[in-house]
ZAMARGU-4260 file (C-alpha; in steps of 0.2 Angstrom, whole numbers, plus 5000, padded with zeros to 4 digits):
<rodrens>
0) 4832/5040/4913 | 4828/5025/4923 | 4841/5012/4925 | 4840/4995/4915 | 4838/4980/4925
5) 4855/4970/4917 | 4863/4988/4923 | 4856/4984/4941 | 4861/4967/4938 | 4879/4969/4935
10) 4879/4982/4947 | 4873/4969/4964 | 4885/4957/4957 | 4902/4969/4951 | 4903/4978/4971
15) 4906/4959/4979 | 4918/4955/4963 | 4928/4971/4969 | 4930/4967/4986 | 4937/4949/4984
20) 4947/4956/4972 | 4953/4969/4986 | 4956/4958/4997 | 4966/4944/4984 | 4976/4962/4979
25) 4980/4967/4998 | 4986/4948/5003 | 4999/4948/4988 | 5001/4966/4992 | 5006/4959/5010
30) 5018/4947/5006 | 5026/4959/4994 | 5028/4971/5009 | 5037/4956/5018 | 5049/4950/5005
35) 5066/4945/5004 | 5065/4950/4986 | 5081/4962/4984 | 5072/4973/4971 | 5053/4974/4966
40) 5057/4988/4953 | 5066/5003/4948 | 5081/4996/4954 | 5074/4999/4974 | 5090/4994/4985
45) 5098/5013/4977 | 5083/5021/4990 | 5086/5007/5003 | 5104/5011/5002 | 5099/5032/5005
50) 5089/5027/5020 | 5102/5017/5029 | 5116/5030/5025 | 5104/5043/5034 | 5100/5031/5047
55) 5117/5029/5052 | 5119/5047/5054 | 5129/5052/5036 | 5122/5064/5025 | 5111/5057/5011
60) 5121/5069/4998 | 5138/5068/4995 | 5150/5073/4980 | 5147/5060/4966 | 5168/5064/4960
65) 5173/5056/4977 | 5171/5042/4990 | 5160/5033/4991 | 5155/5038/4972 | 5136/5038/4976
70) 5122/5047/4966 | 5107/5051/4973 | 5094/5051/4961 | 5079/5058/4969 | 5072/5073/4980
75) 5076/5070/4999 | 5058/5070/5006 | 5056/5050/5004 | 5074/5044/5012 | 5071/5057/5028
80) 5052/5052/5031 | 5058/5032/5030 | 5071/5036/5039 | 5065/5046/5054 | 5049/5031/5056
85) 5064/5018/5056 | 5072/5026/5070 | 5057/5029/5079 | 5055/5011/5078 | 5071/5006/5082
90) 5078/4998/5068 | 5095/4996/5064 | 5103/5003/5046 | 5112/4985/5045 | 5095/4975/5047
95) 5092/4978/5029 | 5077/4969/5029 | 5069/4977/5042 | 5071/4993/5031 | 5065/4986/5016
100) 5051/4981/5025 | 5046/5000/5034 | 5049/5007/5016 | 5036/4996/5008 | 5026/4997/5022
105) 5025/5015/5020 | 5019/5015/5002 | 5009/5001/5003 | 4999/5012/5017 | 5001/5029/5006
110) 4993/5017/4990 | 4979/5013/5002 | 4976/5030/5008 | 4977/5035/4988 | 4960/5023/4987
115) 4953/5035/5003 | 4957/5051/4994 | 4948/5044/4979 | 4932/5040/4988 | 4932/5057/4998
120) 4934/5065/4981 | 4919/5055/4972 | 4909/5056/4989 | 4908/5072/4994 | 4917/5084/4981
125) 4907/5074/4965 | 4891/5069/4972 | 4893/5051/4967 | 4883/5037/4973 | 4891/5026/4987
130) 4893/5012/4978 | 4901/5021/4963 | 4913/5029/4975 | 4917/5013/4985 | 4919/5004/4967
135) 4931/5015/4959 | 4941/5017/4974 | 4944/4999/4976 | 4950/4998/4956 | 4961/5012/4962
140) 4972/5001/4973 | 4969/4984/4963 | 4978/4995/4948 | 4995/5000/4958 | 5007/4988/4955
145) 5022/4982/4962 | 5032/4995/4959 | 5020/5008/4969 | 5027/4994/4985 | 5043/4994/4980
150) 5054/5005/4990 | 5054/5019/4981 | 5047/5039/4982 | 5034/5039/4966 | 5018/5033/4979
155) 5024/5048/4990 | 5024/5059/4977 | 5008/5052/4970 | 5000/5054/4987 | 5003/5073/4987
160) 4997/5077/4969 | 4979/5067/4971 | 4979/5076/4990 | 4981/5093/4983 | 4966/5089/4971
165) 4955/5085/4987 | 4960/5101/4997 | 4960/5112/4982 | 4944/5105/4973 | 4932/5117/4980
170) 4946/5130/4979 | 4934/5145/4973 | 4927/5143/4993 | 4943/5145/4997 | 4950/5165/5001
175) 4965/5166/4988 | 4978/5172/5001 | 4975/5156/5007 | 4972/5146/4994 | 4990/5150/4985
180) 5002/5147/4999 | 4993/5131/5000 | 4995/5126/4983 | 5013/5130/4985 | 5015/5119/5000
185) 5007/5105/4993 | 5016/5106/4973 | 5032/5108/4984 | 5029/5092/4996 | 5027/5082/4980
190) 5044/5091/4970 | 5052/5088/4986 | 5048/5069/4984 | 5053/5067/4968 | 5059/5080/4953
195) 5043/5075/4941 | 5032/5080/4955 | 5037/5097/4949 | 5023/5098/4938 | 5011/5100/4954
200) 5017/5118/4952 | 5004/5117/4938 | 4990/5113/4945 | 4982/5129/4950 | 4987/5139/4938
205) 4980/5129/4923 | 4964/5129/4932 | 4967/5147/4932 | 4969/5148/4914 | 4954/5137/4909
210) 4943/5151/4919 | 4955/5165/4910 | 4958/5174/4928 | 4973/5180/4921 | 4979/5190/4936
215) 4978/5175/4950 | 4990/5167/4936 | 5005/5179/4938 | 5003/5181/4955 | 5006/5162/4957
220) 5019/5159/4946 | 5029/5173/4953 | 5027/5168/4970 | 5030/5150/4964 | 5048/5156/4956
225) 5052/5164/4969 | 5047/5150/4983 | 5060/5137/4971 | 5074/5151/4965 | 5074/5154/4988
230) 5074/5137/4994 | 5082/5126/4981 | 5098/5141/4979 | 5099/5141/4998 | 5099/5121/4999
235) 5111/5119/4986 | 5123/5132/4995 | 5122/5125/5013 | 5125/5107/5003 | 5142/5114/4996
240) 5134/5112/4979 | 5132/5092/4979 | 5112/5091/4981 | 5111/5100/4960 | 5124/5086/4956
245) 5114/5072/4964 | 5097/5074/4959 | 5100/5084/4943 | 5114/5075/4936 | 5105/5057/4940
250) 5093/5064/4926 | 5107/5064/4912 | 5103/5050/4904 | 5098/5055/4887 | 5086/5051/4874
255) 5079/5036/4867 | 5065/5033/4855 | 5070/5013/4858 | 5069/5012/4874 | 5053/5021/4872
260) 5047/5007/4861 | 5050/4995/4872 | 5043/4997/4888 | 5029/5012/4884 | 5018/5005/4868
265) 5013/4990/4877 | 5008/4999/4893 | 4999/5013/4883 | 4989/4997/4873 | 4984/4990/4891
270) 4980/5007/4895 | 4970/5013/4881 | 4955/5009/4887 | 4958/5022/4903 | 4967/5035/4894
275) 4957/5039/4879 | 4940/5043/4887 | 4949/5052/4902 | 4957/5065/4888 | 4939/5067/4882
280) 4933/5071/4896 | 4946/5082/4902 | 4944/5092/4887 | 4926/5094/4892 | 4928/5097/4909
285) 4941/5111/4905 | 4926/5122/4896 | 4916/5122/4912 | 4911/5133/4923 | 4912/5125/4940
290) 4933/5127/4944 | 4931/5110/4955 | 4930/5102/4935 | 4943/5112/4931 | 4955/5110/4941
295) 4952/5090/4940 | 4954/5092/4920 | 4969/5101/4922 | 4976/5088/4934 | 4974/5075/4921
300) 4982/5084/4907 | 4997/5088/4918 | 4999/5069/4923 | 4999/5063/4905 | 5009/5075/4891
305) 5023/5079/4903 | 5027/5062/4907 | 5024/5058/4888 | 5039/5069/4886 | 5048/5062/4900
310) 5046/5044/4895 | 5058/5048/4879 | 5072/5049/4895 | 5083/5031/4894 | 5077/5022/4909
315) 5061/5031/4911 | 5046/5018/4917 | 5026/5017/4919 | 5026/5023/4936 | 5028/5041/4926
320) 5009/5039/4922 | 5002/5033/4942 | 4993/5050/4943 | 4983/5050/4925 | 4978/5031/4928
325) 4970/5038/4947 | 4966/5052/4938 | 4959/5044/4924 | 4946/5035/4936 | 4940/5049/4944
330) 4936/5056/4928 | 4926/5042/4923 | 4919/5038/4940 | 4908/5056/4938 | 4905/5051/4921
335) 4893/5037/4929 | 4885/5051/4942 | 4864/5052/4937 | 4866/5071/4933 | 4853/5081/4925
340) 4858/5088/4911 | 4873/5081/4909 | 4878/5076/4894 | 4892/5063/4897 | 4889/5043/4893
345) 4872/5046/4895 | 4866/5033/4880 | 4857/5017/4886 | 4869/5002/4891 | 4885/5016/4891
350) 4887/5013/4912 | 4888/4993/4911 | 4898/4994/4896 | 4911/5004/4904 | 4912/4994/4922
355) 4918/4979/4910 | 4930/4989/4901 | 4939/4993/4917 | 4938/4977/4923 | 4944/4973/4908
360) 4957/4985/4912 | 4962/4978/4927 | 4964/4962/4921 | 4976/4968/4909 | 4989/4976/4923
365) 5005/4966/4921 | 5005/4966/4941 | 4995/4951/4939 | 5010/4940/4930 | 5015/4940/4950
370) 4998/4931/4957 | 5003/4918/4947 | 5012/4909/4962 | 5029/4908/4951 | 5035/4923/4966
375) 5028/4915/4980 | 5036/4899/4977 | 5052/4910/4977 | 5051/4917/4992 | 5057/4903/5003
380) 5074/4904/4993 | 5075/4922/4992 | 5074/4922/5011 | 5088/4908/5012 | 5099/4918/5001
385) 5096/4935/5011 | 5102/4924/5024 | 5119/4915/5016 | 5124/4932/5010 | 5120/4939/5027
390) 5133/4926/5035 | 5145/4931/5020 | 5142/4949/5023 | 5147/4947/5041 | 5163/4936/5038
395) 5169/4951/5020 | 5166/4962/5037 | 5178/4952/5051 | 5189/4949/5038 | 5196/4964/5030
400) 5199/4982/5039 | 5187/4993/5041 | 5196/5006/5030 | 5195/4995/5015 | 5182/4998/5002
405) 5174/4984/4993 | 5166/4985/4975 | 5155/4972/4969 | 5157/4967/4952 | 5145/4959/4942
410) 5128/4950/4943 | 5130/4947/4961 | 5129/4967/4965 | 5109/4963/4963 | 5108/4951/4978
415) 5107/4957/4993 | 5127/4960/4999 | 5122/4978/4990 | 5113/4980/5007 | 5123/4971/5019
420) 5138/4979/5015 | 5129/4998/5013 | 5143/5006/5023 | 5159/4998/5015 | 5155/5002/4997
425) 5160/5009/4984 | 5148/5013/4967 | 5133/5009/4976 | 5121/5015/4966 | 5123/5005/4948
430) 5110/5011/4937 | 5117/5028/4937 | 5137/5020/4935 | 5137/5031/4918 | 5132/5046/4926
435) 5145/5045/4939 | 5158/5038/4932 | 5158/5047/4915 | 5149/5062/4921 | 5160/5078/4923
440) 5172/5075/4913 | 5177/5058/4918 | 5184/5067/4935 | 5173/5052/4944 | 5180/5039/4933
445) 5198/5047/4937 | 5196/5046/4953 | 5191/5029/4956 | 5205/5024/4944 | 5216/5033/4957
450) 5209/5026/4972 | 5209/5007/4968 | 5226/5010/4963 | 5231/5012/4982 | 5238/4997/4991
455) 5226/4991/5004 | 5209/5003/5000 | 5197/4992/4989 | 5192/4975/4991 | 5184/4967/4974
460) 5170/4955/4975 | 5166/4945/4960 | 5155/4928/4957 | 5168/4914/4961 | 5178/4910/4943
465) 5175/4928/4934 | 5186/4941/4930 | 5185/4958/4937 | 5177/4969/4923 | 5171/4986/4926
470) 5172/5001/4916 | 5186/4997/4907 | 5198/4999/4923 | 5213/4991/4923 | 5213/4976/4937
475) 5227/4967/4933 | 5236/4971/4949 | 5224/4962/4957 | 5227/4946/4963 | 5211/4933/4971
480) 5211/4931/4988 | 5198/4920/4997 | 5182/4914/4993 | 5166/4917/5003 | 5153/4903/4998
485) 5149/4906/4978 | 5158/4925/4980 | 5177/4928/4979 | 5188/4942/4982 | 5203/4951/4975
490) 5217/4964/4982 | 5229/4973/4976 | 5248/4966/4974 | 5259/4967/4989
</rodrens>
């Protein structure tokens, strides 16, 4: 079928269009990297606060019932990997900047390499032409948004789901006493970056089922048991039991159909347009014959139901869906491949029309509300905050032994004294205060009521004139103390 000339057209013109737009995306992307912003999403300082505590030689785990009342909501894999580069580099846990900016670093260069695995995939496992391949992997990185810079482990965790796509694609060439253990590795790499990444496990064994080999399916899943019931059960043991308590009790939050409603149907109308032929073609891929299409289609259906189930979860976000939206690309990407025979979007007009729906698409992605400038123009007070609450950091430090505790309480917990004063606090990790503090029982909430209650332990830190409120605790013998610029403190009567 020879291609029309307002295909070719909008073909010469839509390559140069990508790139600009690559290059606009990787300057904001840049100065994201290089913020004083103390959060860019999924409350990010909780990660930052991790890194610093392994950077300063503690262990990243620690009993949520007990000081310093700290829940770490995600696999380890992340905090040790940012961790061990910071300390190759030099950089100190208290240069909180510096960390948040080797943590974005990091996932602004996994996001990029995201975009190389999708053009190694299209290239060389798909056949598709250059320009198609270079295309789709630029709308690749032009779709992550902010929260794939921010500081946290979903772009690690991504990065190992799409690689284990490109290693395993051409998996029937592979010898299957290979092929498993490498599976294995890979699903446990992205578990071990965060507990959705579970669903890497998966993978092969989907594939398996499409092509109905029924006995390379038991094999895997017993090995694959086995592999988690070994490592995870001795893990837990040599942590005393507090690595279940961190990473599985994070994940307590409970269900709601609300919250569902208010961040998810929004996303999946932008996303509509991606989704929707993706599944079809998922569907068809998973009837055929070559495994390299089926073990694409089964990565897709694994990166969209499971998270569909998982975004019911109170506090669950978008980035559950980063791996069908790259997925969803690749899957449309070889739609576009000249393929005799083939059967996909082969009706005359069907390729231009769908390079504007995803530019469409892309112009939709609510990253773009932060081009707008309104950031940027922020950034020179965000980095004069950092610094007045660096200063005041320093002086709470001087000021008050280095036994004492300090709880920040209030708005002023989400500017950046949260990383300043990573060492001295307790509660750090705030968007799982219910988990903590009423999880087991209330033993945590207990506990902290009995620890504030001793004379000279905890140093409270509010917004100068508000009351210290914070989980219904009594504070009354509490008295204020001294002011710090537009922060003041309160300790317990003599």
């Amino acid at each position: 079928m020879k291609e029309s000339h307002q295909s070719k057209l909008l073909k010469k013109a839509l390559l140069p269009v990508l790139i600009g737009f690559f290059c606009l995306n990787l300057a904001w992307k840049l100065s994201l990297a290089a913020s004083y912003a103390p959060d860019l999403g999924g409350f990010e300082r909780n990660v930052i606060w991790g890194i610093q505590r392994i950077m300063d030689g503690s262990a990243l785990y620690s009993n949520p019932d007990a000081v310093p009342f700290s829940m770490i909501q995600y696999m380890p894999l992340y905090y040790y990997l940012t961790a061990f580069a910071g300390t190759l580099l030099g950089i100190a846990p208290e240069d909180a900047h510096s960390v948040y900016q080797l943590a974005r670093t990091l996932n602004l260069l996994l996001g990029f390499s995201l975009s190389g695995l999708v053009f190694f995939m299209l290239r060389f496992r798909f056949q598709c032409k250059p320009e198609t391949a270079v295309g789709f992997a630029l709308l690749v990185f032009l779709m992550l948004p902010a929260f794939t810079i921010s500081g946290r482990p979903d772009t690690l965790k991504t990065w190992f789901f799409i690689l284990q796509l490109a290693l395993l694609g051409h998996y029937s060439e592979i010898r299957l006493r290979y092929l498993i253990p490498l599976s294995l590795g890979l699903s446990f790499l992205c578990f071990m970056s965060k507990q959705d990444g579970i669903t890497a496990f998966g993978l092969l064994p989907l594939a398996f089922l499409m092509g109905r080999e029924w006995r390379n399916i038991l094999v895997y899943m017993f090995l694959a048991g086995v592999f988690l019931f070994l490592v995870l059960g001795v893990g837990n043991h040599l942590l005393k039991g507090v690595f279940f308590s961190n990473v599985f009790g994070a994940l307590q939050n409970g269900i709601s159909f609300s919250w569902f409603k208010s961040v998810f149907l929004n996303f999946f109308g932008q996303h509509a347009l991606l989704f929707a032929p993706a599944l079809v073609l998922s569907l068809e891929f998973a009837r055929e014959k070559s495994r390299l299409f089926r073990m694409l289609a089964a990565g897709f259906l694994l990166a969209l139901f499971p998270p569909l189930a998982a975004a019911l979860k109170f506090g669950s976000g978008p980035n559950y869906f980063l791996e069908a939206q790259i997925i969803s690309c690749l899957l449309i990407a070889i739609a576009f491949r000249a393929s005799p025979g083939k059967l996909i979007f082969r009706f005359a007009g069907s390729r231009p029309l769908l390079w504007l729906v995803l530019l469409l698409l892309w112009f939709s992605v609510p990253s773009l509300e932060w081009v707008s400038g309104i950031f940027l123009n922020q950034e020179k007070q965000l980095a004069l905050h950092y610094q007045k609450d660096k200063i005041i950091a320093e002086n709470l430090r001087s000021s008050y032994p280095e036994n004492d505790f300090m709880l920040l309480n209030g708005r002023q917990w989400e500017d950046q004294l949260s990383t300043q004063l990573w060492d001295r606090l307790i509660n750090p990790n705030r968007d799982v205060s219910e988990q903590v503090f009423r999880g087991s029982g209330g033993a945590a909430l207990a506990s902290l009521r009995k620890f504030i209650a001793q004379k000279d332990k905890t140093v409270l830190i509010t917004t100068a004139g508000e009351k210290p409120v914070f989980e219904g605790l009594d504070f009354s013998g509490y008295r204020e103390d001294r002011k710090f610029g537009s922060y003041q403190t309160w300790v317990k009567n003599p």
